[in-house]
N, C-alpha and C positions, 0 to 999 in steps of 0.2 A: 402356892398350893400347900397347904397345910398337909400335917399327919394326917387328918382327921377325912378331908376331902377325898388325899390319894383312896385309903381303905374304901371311902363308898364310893368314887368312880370305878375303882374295881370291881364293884357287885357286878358292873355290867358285864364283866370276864367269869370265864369258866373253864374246870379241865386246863386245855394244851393252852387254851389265850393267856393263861397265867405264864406258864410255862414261855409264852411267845413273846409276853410283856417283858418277863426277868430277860430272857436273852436279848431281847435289842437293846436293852437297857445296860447290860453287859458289854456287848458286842461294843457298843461306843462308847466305854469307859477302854475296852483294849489296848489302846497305843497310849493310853498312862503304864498302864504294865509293859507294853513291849519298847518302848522309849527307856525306860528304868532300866529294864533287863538287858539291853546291849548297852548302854553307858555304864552299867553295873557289872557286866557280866553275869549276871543275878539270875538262877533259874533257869528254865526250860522256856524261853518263849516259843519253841516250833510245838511242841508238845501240848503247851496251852492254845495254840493257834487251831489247833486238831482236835483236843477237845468241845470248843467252840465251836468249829465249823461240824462237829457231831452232835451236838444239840440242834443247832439249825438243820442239818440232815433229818435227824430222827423227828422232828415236827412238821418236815415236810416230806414225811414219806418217802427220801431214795432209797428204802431197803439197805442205808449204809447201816452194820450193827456197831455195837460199840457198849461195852458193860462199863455201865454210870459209874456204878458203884464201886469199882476198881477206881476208875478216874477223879472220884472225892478225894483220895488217897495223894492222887498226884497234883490236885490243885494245891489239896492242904501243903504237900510240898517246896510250891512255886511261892508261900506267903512268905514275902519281906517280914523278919522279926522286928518291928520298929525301935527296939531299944539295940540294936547293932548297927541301923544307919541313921546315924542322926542328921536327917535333910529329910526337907519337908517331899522330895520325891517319892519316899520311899509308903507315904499316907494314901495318895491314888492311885500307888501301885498295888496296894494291899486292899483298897477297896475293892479294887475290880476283881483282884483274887476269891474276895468277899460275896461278890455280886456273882461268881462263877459257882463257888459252891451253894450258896443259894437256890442261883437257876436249877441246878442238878436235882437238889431236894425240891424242887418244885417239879420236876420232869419228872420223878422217882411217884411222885405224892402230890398232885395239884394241892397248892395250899395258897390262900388270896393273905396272908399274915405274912408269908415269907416271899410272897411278891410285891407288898406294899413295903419288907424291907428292902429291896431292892430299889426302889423306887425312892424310899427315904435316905439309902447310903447315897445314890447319886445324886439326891439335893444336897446332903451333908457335903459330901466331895466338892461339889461345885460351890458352895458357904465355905469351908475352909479356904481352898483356894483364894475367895474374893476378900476373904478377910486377911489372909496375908500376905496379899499385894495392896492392901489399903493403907491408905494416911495413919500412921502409928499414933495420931495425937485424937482420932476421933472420939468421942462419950462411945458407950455402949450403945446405948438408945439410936446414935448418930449411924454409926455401924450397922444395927440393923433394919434400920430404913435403907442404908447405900447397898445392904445383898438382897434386900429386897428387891429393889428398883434394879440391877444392874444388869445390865444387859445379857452376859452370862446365863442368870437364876432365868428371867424371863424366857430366854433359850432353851433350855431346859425343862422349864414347867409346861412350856409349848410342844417340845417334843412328846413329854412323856403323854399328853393331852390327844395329843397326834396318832400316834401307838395306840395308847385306848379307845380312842373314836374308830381307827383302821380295822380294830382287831374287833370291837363289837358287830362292826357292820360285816365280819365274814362268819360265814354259817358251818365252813366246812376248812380247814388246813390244806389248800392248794399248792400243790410245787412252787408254783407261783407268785403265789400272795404271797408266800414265806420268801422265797429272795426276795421279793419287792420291798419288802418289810428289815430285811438283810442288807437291801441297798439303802434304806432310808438312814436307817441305824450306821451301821460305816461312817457316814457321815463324812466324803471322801477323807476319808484315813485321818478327820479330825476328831479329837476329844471332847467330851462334856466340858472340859476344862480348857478348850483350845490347842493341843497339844498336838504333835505330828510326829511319825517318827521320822518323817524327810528332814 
């Protein structure tokens, strides 16, 4: 799924689906960050934990409040400086940080550009990843034929397909639909990248 694709599957999202898209898209990039942040000590993971589940609250109407805009302040907080850990951990930690501030400016402001980048950081995420647990000796060319094909990318470009097909076909932000959509995303406590905090 190209750049190009994700922006027009999108059209089919509006308002809070955008908003609905970044967060599940978020929501299972989380355990790259909270996996980092107890082997690091790195951050507020309860804090980002809470965040999170306040985005998913506020699109599913439980009347939980919580002011976004204070909470931009503390994601920006939680971002790994990449030039003080030098480990490739510290890249899918920062993405999802990424993907959380995004989601927020999406909640703030439906905007279909800063949900197709969310969409695009967790392809990238999941491309980094594959490319550096690959064969060191492959061409270029080789390389991006194998993150195409890998099992991984494929993963991924199904879920995010998944999300958009779920979220077109609801009319209205149900209690409901929204955990369901919550549980899909979790993705029992696995990562876009495979990763668990167990």
């Amino acid at each position: 799924m190209s750049q190009w694709s994700l922006e027009k599957e999108l059209q089919a999202l509006d308002g809070w689906q955008l908003s609905a898209f970044s967060v599940a898209l978020t929501e299972r990039m989380f355990p790259n960050f909270a996996l980092f942040s107890t082997l690091l000590e790195f951050g507020d993971r309860d804090q980002v934990r809470s965040i999170l589940d306040g985005v998913w609250n506020k699109l599913g109407n439980t009347g939980a409040k919580m002011n976004f805009e204070v909470q931009q302040a503390n994601v920006e907080a939680n971002m790994p400086d990449l030039d003080e850990f030098d480990m490739y951990g510290a890249s899918p930690a920062l993405d999802a940080m990424v993907a959380l501030y995004s989601t927020i400016n999406c909640l703030l402001e439906p905007n279909r550009t800063e949900a197709a980048s969310v969409g695009n950081l967790s392809l990238e995420c999941v491309a980094t990843f594959i490319e550096v647990t690959a064969d060191a000796d492959m061409s270029d060319e080789e390389l991006l034929v194998y993150i195409s094909h890998h099992e991984m990318m494929q993963q991924e470009e199904s879920f995010q397909e998944e999300v958009i097909n779920r979220l077109a076909a609801m009319k209205s932000a149900s209690a409901a639909a929204i955990q369901d959509l919550k549980l899909l995303a979790a993705n029992e406590g696995v990562s876009n990248i495979g990763v668990s905090e167990e």
